[in-house]
ROSE-4610 file (N, C-alpha, C; in Angstrom, 1 decimal, always signed):
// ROSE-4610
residu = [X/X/X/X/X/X/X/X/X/X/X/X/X/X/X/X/X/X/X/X/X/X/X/X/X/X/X/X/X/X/X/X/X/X/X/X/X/X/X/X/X/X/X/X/X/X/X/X/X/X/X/X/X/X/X/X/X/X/X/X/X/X/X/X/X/X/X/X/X/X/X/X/X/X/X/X/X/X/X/X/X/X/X/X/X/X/X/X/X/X/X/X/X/X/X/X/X/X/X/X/X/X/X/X/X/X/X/X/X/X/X/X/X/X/X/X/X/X/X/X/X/X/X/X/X/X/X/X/X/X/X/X/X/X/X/X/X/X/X/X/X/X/X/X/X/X/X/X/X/X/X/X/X/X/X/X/X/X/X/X/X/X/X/X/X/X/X/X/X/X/X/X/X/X/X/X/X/X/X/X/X/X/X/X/X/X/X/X/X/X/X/X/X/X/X/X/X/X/X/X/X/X/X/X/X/X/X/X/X/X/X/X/X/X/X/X/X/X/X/X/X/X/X/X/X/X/X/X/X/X/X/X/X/X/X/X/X/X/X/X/X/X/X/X/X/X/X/X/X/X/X/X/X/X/X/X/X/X/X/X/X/X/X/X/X/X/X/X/X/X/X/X/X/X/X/X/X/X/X/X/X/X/X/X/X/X/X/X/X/X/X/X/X/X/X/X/X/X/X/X/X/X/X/X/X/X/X/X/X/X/X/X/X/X/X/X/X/X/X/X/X/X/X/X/X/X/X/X/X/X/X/X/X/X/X/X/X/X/X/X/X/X/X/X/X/X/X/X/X/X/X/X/X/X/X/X/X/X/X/X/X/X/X/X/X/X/X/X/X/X/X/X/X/X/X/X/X/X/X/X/X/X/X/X/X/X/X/X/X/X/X/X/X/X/X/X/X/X/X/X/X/X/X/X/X/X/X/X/X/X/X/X/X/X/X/X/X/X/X/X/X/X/X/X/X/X/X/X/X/X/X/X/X/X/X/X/X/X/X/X/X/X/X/X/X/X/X/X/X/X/X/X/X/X/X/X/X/X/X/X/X/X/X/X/X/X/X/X/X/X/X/X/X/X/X/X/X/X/X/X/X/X/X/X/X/X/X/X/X/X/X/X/X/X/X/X/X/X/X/X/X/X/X/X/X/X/X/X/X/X/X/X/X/X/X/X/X/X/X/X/X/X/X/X/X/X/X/X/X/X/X/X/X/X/X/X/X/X/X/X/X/X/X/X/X/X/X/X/X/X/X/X/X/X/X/X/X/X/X/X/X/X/X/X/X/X/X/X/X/X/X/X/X/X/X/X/X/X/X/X/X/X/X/X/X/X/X/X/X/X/X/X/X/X/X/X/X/X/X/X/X/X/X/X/X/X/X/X/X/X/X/X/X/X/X/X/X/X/X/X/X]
num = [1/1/1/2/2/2/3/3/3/4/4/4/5/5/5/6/6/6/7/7/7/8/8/8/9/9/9/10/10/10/11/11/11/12/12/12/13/13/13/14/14/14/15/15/15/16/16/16/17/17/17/18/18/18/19/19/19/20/20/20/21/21/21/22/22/22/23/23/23/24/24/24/25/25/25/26/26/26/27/27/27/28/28/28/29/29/29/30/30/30/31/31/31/32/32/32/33/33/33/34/34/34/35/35/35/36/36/36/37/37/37/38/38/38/39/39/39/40/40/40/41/41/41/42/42/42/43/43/43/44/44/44/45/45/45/46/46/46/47/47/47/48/48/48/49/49/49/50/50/50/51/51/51/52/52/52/53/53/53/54/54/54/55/55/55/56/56/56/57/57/57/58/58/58/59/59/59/60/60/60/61/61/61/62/62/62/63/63/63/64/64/64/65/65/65/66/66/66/67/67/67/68/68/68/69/69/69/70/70/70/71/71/71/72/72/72/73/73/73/74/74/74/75/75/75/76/76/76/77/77/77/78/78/78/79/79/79/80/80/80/81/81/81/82/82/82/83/83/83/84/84/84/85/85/85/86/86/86/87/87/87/88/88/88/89/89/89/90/90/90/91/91/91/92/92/92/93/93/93/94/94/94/95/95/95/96/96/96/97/97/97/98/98/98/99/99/99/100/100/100/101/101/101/102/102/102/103/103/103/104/104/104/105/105/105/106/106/106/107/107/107/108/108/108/109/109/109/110/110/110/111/111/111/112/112/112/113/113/113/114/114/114/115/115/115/116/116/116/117/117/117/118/118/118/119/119/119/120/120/120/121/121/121/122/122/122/123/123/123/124/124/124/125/125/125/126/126/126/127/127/127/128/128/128/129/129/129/130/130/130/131/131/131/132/132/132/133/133/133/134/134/134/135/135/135/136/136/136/137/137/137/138/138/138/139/139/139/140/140/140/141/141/141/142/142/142/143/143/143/144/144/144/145/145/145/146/146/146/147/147/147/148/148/148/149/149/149/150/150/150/151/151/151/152/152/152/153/153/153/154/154/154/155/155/155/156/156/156/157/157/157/158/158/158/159/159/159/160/160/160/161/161/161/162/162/162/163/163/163/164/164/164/165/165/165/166/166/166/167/167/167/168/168/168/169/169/169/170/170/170/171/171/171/172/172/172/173/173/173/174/174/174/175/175/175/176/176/176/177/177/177/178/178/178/179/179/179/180/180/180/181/181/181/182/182/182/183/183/183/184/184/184/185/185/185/186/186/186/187/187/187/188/188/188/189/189/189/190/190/190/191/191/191/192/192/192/193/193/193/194/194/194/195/195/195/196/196/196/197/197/197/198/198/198/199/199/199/200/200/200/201/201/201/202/202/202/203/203/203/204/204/204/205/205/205/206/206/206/207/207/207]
x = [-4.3/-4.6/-5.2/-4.7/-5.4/-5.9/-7.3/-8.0/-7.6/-7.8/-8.4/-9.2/-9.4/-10.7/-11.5/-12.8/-13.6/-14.4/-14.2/-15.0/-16.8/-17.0/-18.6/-19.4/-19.5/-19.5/-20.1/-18.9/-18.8/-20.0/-20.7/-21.3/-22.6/-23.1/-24.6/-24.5/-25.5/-26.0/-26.8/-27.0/-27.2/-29.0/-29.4/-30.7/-30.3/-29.6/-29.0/-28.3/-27.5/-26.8/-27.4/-28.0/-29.4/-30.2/-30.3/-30.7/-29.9/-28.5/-27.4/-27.2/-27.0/-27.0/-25.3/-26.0/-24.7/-23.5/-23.7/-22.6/-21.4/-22.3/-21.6/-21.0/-21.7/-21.4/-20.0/-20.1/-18.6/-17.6/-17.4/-16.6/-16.0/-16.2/-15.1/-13.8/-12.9/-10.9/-10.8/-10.0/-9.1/-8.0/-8.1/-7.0/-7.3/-8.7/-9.7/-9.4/-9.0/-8.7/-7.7/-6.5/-5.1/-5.0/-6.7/-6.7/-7.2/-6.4/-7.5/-8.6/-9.7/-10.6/-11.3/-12.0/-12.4/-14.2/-14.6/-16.0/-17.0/-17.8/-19.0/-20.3/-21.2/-22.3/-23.9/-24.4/-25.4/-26.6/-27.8/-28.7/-29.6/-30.0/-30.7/-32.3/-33.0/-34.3/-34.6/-35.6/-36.0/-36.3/-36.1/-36.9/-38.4/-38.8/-40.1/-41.4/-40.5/-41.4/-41.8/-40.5/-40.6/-41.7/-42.7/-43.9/-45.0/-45.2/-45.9/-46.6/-47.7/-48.0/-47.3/-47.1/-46.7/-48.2/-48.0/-49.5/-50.0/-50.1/-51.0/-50.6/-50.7/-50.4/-51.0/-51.6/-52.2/-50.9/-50.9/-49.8/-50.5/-49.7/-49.9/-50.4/-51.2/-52.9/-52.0/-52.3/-51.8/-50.8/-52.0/-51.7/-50.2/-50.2/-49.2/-47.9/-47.8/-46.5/-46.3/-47.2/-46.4/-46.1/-46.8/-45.7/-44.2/-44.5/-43.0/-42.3/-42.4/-41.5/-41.0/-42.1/-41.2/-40.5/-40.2/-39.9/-38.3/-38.3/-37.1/-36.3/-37.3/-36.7/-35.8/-35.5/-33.9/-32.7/-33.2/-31.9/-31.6/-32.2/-32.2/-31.3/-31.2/-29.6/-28.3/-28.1/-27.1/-26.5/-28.0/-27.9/-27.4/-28.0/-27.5/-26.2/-25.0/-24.0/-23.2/-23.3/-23.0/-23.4/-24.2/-24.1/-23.1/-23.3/-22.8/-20.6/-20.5/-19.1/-18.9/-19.7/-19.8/-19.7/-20.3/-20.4/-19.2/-18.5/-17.3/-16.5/-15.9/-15.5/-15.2/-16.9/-17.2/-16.2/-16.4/-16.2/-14.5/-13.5/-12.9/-11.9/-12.8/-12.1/-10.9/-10.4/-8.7/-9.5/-8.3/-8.5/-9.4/-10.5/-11.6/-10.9/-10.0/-9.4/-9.4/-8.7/-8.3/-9.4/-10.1/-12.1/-12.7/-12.1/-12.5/-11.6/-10.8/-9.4/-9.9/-10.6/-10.7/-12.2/-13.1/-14.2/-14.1/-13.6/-13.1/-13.2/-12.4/-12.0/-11.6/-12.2/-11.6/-12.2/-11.8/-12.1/-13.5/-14.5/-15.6/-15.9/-17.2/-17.2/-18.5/-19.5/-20.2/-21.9/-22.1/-23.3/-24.4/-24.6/-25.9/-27.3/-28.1/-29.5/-30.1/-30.9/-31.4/-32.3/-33.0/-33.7/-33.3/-31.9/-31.0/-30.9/-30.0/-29.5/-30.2/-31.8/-32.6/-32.9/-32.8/-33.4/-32.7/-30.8/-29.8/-30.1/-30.0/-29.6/-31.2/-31.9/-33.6/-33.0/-33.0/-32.3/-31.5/-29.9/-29.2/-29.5/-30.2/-30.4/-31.3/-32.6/-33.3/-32.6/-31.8/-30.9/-29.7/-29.4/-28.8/-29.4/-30.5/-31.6/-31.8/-32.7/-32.8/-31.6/-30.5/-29.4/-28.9/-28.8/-28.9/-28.9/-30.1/-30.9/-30.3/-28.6/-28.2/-27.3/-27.2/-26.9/-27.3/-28.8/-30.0/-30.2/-29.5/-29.2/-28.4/-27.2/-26.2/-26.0/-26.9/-26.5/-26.2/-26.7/-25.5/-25.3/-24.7/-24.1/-22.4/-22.0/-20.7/-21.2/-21.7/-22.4/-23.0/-24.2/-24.8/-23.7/-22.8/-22.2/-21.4/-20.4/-19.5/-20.2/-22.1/-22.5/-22.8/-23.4/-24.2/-22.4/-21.2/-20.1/-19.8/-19.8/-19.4/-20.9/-21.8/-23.0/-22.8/-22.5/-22.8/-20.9/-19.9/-18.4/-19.1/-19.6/-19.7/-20.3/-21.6/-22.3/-22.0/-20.6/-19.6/-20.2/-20.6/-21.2/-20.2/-19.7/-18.7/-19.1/-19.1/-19.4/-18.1/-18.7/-17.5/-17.9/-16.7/-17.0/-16.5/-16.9/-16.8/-17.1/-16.3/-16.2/-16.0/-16.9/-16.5/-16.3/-16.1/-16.9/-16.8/-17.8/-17.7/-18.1/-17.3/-17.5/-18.3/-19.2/-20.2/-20.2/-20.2/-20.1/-19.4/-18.1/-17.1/-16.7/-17.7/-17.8/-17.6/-16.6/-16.3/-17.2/-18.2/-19.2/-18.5/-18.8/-18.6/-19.7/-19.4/-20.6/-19.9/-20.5/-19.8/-20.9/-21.2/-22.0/-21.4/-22.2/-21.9/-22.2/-21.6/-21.4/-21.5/-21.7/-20.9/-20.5/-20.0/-19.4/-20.1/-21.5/-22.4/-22.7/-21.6/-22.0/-23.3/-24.6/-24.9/-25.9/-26.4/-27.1/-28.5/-30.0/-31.0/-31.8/-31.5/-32.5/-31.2/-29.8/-29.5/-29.9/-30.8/-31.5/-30.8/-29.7/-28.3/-27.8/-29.1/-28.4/-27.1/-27.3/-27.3/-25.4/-24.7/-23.7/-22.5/-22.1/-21.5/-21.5/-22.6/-22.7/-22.4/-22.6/-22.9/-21.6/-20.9/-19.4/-18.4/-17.1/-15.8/-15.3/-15.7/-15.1/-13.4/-12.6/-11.7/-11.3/-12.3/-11.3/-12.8/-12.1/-12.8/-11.9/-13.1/-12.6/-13.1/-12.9/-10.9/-11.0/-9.6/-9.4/-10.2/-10.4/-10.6/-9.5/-9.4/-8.0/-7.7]
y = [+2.0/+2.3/+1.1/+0.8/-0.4/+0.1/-0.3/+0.3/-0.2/+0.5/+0.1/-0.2/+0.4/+0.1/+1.5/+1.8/+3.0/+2.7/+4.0/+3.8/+3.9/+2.9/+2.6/+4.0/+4.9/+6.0/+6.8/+6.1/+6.2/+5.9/+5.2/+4.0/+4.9/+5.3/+6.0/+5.4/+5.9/+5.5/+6.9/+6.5/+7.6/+8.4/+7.2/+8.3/+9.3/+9.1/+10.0/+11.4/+10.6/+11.4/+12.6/+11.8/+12.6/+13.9/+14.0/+15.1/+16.4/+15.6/+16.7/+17.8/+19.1/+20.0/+20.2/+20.0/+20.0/+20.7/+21.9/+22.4/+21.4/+20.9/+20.3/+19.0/+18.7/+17.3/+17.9/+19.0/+19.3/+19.9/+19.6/+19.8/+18.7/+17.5/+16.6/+17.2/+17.1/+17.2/+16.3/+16.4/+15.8/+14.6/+15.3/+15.1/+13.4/+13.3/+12.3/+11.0/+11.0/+9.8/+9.6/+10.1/+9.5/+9.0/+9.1/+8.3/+6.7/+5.9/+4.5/+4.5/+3.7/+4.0/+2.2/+1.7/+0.3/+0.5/-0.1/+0.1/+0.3/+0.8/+0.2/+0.6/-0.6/-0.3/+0.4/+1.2/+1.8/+1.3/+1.7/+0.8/+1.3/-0.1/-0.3/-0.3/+0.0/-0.1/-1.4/-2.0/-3.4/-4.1/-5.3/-5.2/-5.5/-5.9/-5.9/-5.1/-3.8/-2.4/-2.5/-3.3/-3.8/-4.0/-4.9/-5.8/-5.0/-3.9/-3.0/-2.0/-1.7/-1.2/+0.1/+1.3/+2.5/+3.1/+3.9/+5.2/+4.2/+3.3/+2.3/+1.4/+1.1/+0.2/-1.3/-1.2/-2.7/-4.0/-5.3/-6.2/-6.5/-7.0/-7.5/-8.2/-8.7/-9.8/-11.1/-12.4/-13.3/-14.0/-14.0/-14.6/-14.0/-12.4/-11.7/-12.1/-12.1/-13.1/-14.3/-15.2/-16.1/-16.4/-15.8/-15.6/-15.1/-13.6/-13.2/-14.3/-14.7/-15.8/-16.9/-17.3/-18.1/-17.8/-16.4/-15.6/-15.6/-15.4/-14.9/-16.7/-17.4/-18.9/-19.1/-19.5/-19.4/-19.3/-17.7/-17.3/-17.3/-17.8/-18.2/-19.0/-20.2/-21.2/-20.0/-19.9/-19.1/-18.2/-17.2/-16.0/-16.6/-17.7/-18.4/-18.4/-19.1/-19.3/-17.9/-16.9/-15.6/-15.1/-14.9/-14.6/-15.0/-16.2/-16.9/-16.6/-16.6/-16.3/-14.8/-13.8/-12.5/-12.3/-12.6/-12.7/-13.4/-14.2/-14.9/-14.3/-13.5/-11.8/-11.1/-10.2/-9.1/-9.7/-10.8/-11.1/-11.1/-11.6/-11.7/-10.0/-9.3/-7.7/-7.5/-6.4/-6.1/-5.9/-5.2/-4.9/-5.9/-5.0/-6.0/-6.7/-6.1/-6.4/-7.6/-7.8/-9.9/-11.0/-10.3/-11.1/-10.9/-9.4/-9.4/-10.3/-9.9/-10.5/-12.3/-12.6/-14.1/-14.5/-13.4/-13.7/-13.1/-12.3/-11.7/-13.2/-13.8/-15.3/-14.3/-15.3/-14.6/-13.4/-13.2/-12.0/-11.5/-10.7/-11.0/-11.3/-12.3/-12.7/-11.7/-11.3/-10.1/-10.0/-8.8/-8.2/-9.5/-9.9/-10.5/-9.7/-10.8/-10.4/-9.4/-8.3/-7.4/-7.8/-8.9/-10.3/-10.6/-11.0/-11.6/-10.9/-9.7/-8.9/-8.2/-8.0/-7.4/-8.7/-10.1/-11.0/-11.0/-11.2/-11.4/-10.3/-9.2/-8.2/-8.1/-8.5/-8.4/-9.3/-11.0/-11.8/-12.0/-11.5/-11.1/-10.1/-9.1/-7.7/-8.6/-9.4/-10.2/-10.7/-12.0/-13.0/-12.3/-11.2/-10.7/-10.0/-9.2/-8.7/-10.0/-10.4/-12.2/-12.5/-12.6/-13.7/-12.9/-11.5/-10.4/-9.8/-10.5/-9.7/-8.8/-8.8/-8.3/-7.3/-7.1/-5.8/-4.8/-4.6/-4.6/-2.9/-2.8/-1.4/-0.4/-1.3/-0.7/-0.2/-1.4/-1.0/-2.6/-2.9/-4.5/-3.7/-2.5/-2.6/-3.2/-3.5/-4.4/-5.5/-6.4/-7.8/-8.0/-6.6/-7.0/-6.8/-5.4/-5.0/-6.4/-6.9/-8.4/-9.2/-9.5/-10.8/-10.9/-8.9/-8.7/-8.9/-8.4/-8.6/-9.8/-10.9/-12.4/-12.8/-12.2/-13.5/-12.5/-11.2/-11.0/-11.3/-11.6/-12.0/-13.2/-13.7/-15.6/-15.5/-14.4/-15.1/-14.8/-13.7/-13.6/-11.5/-10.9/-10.0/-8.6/-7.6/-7.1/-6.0/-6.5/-5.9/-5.3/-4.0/-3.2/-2.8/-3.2/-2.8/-1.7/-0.9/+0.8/+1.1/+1.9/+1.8/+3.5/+4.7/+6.0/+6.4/+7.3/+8.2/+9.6/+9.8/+11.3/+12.4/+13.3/+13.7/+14.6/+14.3/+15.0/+15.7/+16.8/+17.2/+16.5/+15.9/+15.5/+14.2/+13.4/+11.9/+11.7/+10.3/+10.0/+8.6/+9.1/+8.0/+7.2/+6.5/+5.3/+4.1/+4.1/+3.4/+2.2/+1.1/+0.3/-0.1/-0.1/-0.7/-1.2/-1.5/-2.4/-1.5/-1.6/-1.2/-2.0/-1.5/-2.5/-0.9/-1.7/-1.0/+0.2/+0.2/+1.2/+2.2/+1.7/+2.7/+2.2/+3.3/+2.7/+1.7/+0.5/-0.4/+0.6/-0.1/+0.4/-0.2/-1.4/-2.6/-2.0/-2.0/-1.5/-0.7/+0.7/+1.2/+2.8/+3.0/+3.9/+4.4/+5.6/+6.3/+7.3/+7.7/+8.6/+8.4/+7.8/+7.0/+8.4/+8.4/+9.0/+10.8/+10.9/+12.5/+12.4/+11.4/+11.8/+11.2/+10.4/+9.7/+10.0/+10.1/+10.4/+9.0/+8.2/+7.4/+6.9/+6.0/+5.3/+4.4/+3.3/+1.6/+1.7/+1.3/+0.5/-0.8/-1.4/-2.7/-3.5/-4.0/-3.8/-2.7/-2.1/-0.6/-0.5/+1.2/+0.9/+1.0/+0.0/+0.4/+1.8]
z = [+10.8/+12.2/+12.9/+14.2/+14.8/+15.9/+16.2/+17.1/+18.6/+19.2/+20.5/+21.2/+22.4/+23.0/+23.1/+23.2/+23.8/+24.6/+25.5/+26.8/+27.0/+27.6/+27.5/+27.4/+27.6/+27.3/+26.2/+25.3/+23.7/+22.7/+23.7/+22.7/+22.6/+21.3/+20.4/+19.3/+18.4/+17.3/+16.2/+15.3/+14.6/+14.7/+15.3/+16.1/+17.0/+17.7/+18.5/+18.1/+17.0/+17.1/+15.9/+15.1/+14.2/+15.0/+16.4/+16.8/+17.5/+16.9/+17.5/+16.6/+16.5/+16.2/+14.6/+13.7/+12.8/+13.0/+13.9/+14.2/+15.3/+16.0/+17.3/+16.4/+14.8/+14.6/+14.2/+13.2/+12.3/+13.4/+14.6/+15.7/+16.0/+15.3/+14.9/+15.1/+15.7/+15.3/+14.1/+13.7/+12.9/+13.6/+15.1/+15.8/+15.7/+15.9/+16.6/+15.9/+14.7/+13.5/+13.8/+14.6/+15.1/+16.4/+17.2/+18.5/+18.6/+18.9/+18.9/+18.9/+18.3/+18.8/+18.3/+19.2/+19.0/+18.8/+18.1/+17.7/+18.6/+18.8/+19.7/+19.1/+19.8/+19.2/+19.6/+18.6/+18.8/+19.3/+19.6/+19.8/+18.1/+17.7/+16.9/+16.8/+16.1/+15.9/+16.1/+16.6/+16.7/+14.9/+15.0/+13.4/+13.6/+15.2/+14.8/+13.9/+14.4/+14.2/+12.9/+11.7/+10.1/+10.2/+10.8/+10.1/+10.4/+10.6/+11.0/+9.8/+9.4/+8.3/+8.2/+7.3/+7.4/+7.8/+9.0/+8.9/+9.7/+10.3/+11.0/+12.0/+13.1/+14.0/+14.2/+13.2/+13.2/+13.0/+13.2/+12.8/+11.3/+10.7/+9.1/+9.5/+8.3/+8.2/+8.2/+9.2/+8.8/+7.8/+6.6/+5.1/+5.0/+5.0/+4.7/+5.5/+6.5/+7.8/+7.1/+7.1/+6.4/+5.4/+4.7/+3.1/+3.3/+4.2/+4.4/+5.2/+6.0/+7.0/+5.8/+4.9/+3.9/+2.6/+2.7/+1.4/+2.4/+3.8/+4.8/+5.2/+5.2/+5.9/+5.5/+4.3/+3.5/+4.1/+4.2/+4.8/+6.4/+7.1/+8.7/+9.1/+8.3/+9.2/+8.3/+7.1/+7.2/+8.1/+8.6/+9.2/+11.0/+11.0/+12.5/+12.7/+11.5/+11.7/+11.9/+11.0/+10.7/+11.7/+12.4/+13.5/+15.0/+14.6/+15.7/+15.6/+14.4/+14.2/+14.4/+14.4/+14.9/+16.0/+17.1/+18.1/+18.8/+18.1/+18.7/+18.4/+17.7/+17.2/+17.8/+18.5/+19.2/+20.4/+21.3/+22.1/+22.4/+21.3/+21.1/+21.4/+20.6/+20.6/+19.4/+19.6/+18.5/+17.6/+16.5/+15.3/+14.6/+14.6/+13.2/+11.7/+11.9/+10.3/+10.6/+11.6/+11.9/+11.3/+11.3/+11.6/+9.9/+9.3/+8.6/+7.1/+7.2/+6.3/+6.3/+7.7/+7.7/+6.8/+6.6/+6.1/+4.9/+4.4/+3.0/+2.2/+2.2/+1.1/-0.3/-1.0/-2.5/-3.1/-3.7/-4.3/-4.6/-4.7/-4.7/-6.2/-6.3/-7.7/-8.7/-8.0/-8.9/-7.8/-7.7/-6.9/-6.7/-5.4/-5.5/-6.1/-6.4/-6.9/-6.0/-6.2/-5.2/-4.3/-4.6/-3.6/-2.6/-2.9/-1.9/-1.4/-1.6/-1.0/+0.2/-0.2/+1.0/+1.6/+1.4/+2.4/+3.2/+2.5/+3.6/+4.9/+4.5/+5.2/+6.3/+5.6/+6.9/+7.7/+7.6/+8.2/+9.2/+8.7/+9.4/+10.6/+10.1/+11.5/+12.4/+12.0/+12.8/+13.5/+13.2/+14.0/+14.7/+14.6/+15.3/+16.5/+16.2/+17.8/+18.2/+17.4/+18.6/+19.3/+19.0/+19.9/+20.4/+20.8/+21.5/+22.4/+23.2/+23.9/+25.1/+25.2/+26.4/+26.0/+24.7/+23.9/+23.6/+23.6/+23.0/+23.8/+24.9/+25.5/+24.7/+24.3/+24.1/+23.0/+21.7/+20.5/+20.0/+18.7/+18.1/+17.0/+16.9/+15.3/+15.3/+16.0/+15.8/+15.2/+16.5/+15.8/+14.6/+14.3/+12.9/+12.0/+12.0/+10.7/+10.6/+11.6/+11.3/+10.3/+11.3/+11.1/+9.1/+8.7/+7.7/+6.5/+6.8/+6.0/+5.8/+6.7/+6.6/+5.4/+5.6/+5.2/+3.6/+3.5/+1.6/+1.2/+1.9/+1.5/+1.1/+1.8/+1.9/+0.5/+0.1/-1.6/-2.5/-2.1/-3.5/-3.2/-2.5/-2.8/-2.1/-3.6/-2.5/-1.3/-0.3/+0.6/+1.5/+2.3/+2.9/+4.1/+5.1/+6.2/+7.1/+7.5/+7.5/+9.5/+10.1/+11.0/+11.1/+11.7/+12.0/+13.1/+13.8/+15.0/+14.8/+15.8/+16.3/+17.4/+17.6/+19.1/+19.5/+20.2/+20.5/+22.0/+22.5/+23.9/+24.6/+24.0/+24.8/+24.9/+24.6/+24.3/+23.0/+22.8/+21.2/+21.1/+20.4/+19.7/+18.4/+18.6/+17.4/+16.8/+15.3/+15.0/+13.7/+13.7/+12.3/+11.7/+10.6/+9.5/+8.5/+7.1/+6.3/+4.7/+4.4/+2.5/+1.3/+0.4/-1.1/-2.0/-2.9/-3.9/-4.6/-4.2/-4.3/-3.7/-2.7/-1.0/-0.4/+0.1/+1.6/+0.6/+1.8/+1.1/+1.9/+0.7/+1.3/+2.5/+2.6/+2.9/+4.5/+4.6/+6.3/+6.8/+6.0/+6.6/+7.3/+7.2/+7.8/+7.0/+5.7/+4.6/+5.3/+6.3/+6.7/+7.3/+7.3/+8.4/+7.8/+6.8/+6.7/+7.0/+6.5/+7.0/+8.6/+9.8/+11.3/+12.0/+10.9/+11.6/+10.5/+10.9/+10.5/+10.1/+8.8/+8.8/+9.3/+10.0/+10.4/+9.4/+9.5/+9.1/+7.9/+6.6/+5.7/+5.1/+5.0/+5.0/+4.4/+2.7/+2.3/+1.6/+2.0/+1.4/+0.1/+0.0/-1.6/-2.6/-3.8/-4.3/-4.7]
């Protein structure tokens, strides 16, 4: 299937759609996976809310920020470029495959470290709200899911990119995130993607 475009409309996220009534969710057609449909994106949780204690509103103690800022610094120029080729992407439009096929490379070579894997992915969602800020209405799960599949293809890590929707009171929502071979990751935060969207495009198939 090659997508098209969806109308501004379209565009939720699974907070949203998390308060919709399960009946209204399994009112999906079937029909709906044979209409174009081009990504759009949700609005996201900020990541600031991350550095925020559970049960407590206070900010983290100093000490504690900068340790994490230098446990995250690493991965910041990566996460810059990955971004930045995301966003040349989004802007671009058409079938994701095109974008993704180009960041795929070789074959994947074996799971990053679970270190990594949650730094990339904090990183990434960060540098993505940052460079952002005029999306930030609408949703960046295009941009992050692109930016978060280019940066774990790039460290050998097999990552998958997964694109659903679903129709709610008449409007066709759409949402794209990011996978590996384990299904959802923890550290994106979006256990939930499958139960609330009709998957479309994964990407690369599974064999």
């Amino acid at each position: 299937m090659t997508p098209g475009k969806t109308p501004e409309s379209s565009r939720c996220g699974p907070d949203r759609i998390a308060k919709r009534s399960a009946a209204t969710l399994s009112a999906v057609p079937r029909s709906s996976t044979q209409q174009p449909c081009n990504v759009s994106s949700p609005p996201d949780t900020p990541p600031e809310t991350q550095t925020r204690h559970a049960g407590r509103g206070s900010v983290r103690p100093l000490t504690v920020r900068i340790r994490r800022a230098l446990y995250l610094l690493p991965a910041v120029w990566p996460a810059l470029i990955d971004v930045t080729c995301a966003a040349w992407a989004v802007r671009q439009g058409g079938d994701p495959r095109r974008f993704l096929q180009r960041w795929s490379g070789a074959r994947a070579r074996q799971p990053i470290s679970p270190e990594q894997l949650n730094r990339t992915l904090i990183v990434t969602q960060r540098v993505t709200w940052w460079l952002h800020p005029r999306r930030r209405r609408d949703g960046i799960c295009l941009p992050r899911a692109y930016a978060t599949y280019r940066a774990l293809r790039r460290a050998g890590h097999p990552a998958v990119f997964v694109s659903g929707v679903a129709r709610v009171n008449g409007s066709l929502l759409s949402h794209a995130w990011v996978e590996d071979h384990q299904g959802a990751l923890a550290a994106y935060a979006e256990p939930h993607n499958r139960q609330l969207y009709r998957p479309l495009l994964e990407y690369p198939p599974a064999p």
